[in-house]
Each structure stands twice: as structure tokens, then as C-alpha cells.
N, C-alpha and C positions, 0 to 999 in steps of 0.2 A: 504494500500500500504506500503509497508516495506523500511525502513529508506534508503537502498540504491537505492533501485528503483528512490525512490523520488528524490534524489540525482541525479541519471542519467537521468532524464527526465530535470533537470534544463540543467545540463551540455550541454545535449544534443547542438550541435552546431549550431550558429543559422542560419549556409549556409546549415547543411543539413537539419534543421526542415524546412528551404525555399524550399530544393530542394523538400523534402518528399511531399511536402504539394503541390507545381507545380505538379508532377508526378500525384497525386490525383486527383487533378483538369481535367487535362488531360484525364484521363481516365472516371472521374466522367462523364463529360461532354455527352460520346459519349452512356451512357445509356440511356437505355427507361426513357422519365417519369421525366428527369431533364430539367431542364429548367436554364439561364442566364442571368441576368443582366448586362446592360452596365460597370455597376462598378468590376464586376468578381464575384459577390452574385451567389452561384447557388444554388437550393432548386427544391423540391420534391413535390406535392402536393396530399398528404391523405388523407384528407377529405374537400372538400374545401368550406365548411362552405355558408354562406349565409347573404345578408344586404351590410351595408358599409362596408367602410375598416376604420382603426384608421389616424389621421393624426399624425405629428409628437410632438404636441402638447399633444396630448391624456393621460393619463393615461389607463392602462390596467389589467387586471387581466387574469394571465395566470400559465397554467402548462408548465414544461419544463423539460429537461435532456440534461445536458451539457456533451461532452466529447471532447476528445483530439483524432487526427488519431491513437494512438495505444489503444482507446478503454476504454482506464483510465477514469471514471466516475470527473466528476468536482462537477456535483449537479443535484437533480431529485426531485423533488417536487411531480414526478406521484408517485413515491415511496413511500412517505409521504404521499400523499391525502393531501397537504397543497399549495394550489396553491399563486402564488405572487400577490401582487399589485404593479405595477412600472410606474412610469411616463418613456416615452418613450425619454424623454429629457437628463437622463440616461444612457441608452442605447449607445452599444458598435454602430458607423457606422453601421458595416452589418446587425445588428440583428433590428437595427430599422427599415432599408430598406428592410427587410425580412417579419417584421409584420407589416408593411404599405400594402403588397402586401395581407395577408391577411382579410377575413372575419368573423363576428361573429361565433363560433361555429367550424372554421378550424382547422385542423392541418397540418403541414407542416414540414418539415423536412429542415432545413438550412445549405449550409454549406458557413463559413465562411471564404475568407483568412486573411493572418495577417494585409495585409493594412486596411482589414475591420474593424480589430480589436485591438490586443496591440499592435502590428509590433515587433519591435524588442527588446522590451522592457521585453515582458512580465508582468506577476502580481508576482512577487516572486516566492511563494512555488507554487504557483497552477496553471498555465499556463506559458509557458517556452516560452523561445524568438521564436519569428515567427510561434507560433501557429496558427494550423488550426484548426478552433473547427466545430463539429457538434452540433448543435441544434435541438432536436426532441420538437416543440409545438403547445399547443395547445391555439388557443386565444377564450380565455370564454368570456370576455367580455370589454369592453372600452367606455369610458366615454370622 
């Protein structure tokens, strides 16, 4: 990603990364195939795996692919062939409530808003205030 880019993605305002990210939701919602959470967690389910689900205690090992609504890759581990280990205690809100909802061997598709996530803060260089991120994973396995 090139220095200004980067640059604009921080800037980016964090009433319209809120507004961008409501509008998303909105629309996400009324496709085939997604599904809602009371907390505003919506996700996709691609292959929905089999067994229990992890609690929140868990540690797990997973593939994953992080992005932001304009597409910008965060992190892809499928890319890699190098899957994680993370305890779930970790774990952003939405994305732990996302792979609680999962099974061994699932994949699922998350999308996150910001309350789920950094809110308004953002992480610096790499997710900007009021990010909505998508999550594409896969949960291999938990302990």
C-alpha cells in the first residue's frame, strides 16, 4: 500500500468510517446467507464445521484474512499456510463472539463493527478509527 494511501485510510474521518460501515451493515444484512447477532456481529457460514464450539476461555488455532471495507488486506495467514495459535481471551469482542458461534473444522466469514472492535480509537497504522473489519476463518482446532 503506498505511503499516501496509508495516510488516507488513517485520516479517513471517523463519522464517515461510522457512516461507511452502518450503510454496510444495512445492506449486508438483507443478503442470503447472513445471519445476526444481538450485539450487531453479522457473519456468513461456509462450511460449518462439526463437534463443539470453543468457549471463551479456549485457546485456538486458526486460519484467517483480515480486511478493512475498502478491501485493504490487514493479515492472511491462508496466504502463508501459517495458521495462528490465540487464546480467545485476546480476542477483539466481535471476533471472539464470532468463533464461539463456531465448530471444529468451520469456516465463516465475520463481519465486525467498531463497537465490536477498536471503536474509535483504532490501532495506528493499521486499522483506522471506526473500523469495520471483515474476517474470512477458519477454526482448525481448540483446546
Amino acid at each position: 500500500m503506498a505511503k499516501t494511501e496509508k495516510r488516507n485510510l488513517r485520516k479517513g474521518s471517523v463519522g464517515n468510517n461510522r457512516k461507511q460501515g452502518e450503510d454496510f451493515f444495512d445492506k449486508n444484512r438483507k443478503k442470503p446467507g447472513i445471519s445476526e447477532t444481538d450485539s450487531g456481529l453479522q457473519y456468513q457460514v461456509l462450511e460449518p464445521g462439526d463437534g463443539e464450539h470453543p468457549s471463551a476461555d479456549s485457546y485456538v488455532t486458526i486460519h484467517q484474512r483480515v480486511l478493512l471495507l475498502n478491501g485493504s488486506v490487514i493479515g492472511d495467514t491462508f496466504k502463508d499456510n501459517k495458521p495462528e495459535e490465540v487464546s480467545m481471551q485476546e480476542m477483539i469482542e466481535g471476533y471472539r463472539e464470532g468463533i464461539m458461534l463456531m465448530k471444529k473444522g468451520a469456516r465463516f466469514k465475520l463481519f465486525v463493527p467498531p463497537e465490536l472492535a477498536w471503536g474509535k480509537k483504532g490501532t495506528g497504522n493499521k486499522i483506522p478509527h471506526n473500523a469495520t473489519l471483515i474476517f474470512d476463518v477458519r477454526l482448525i482446532d481448540f483446546w
